[in-house]
N, C-alpha and C positions, 0 to 999 in steps of 0.2 A: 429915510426921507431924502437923502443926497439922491440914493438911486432912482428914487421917483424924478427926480427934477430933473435927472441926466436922461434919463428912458426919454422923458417928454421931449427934451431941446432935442434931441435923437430924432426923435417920432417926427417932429415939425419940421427940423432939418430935410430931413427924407421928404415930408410931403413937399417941399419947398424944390428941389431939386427935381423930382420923380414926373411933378404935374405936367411940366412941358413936355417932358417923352411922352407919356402916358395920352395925353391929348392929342396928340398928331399922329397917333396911330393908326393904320389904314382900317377901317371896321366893316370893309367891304363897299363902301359907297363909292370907290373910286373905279370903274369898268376898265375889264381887262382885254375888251371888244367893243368898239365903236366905230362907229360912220361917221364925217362929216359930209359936205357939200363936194369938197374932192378928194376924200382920202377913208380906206377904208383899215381900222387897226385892231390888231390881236397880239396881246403881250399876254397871254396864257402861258404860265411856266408849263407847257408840251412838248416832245420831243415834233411833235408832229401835227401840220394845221392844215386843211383844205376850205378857201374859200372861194363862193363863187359871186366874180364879178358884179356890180351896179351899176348902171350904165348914170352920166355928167345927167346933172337935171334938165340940160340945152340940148342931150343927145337925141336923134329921132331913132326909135329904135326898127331892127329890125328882125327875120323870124329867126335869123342863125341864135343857135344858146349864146347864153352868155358865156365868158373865159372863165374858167375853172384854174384855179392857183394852188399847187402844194407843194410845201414847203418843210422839209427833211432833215433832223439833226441825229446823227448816230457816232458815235463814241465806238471804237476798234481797239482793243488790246491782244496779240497775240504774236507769238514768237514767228509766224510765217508770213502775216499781213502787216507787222510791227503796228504803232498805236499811234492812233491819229483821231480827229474827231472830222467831220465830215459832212459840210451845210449842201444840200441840194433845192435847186429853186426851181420846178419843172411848172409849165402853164398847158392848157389844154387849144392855144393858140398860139400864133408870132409875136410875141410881146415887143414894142418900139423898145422895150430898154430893159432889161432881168439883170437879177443882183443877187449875190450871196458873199455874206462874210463870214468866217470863221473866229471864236477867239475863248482860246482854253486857259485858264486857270487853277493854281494850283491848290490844295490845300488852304492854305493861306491865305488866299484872295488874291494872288499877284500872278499877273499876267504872264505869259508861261510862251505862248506861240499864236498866231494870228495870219489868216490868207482870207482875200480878196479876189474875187469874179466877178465882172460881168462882160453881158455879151447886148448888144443893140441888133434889133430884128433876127429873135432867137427864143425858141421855146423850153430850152434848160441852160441851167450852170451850176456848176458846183466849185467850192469853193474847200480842199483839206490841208486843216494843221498839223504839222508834226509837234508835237511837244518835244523839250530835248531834255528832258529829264521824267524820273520818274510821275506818272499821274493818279498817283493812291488818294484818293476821295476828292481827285480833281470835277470840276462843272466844265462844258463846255455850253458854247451861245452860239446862236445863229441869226445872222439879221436876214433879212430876204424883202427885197422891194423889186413889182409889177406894173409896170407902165406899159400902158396901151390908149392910144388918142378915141375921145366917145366915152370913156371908161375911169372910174375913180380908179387913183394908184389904192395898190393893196401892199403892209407893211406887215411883215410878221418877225417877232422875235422868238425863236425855240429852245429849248433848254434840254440839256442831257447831261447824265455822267456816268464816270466808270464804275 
């Protein structure tokens, strides 16, 4: 009888504890791809993302395509190119403002090495980290943001690891 009563206060405990994590869990309702009014976003855990341009809802358009954005995260380990990870932010146009950041992680979750690019009126950049220590079951990220005037910014974040 004692153990039944300890099971239960156990059981309740738990449920009492567990509900809040258990309820805020993402169930998919939260988009990993979205548009707004000036912004256009993809946080798909991909190493790899191509999107193509929306033109401002004030913009008058015209027949040229629209800008084509992709956006590159690759992870490097080897004894001749040594190990780094590797953000590239290329457009299929002059973008007024292109962006890429790198930032690698170790194991553990703790931030390891981290590089910065960008370029104004320019159709690529990249941006590579060296890690200074070992990267065994390290992640790397890549942020990457497109600005171009007429045109919603496009934001992408990429994921890779070794």
């Amino acid at each position: 009888m004692k153990f039944k009563k300890i099971l239960t206060t156990n059981l309740i405990l738990l449920g009492i504890v567990a509900s809040p994590i258990l309820s805020f869990a993402n169930d998919g309702s939260l988009p990993s791809v979205y548009s707004t009014d000036t912004k256009m976003i993809d946080t798909r855990p991909l190493p790899s993302k191509t999107t193509i341009r929306e033109p401002l809802s004030n913009f008058i358009p015209t027949l040229k395509a629209a800008p084509k954005n992709t956006s590159t995260l690759s992870c490097k380990d080897g004894i001749v190119t040594g190990t780094y990870a590797l953000a590239q932010s290329s457009s299929s146009t002059k973008e007024d403002y292109i962006y890429a950041k790198t930032r690698v992680y170790d194991r553990h979750g703790a931030l390891n090495a981290s590089k910065v690019a960008s370029e104004k009126k320019s159709s690529y950049t990249s941006a590579k980290a060296v890690p200074n220590c070992l990267v065994t079951n390290a992640k790397a990220y890549g942020n990457h943001t497109y600005k171009l005037s007429g045109y919603k910014d496009v934001y992408h974040e990429t994921i890779a690891s070794w």
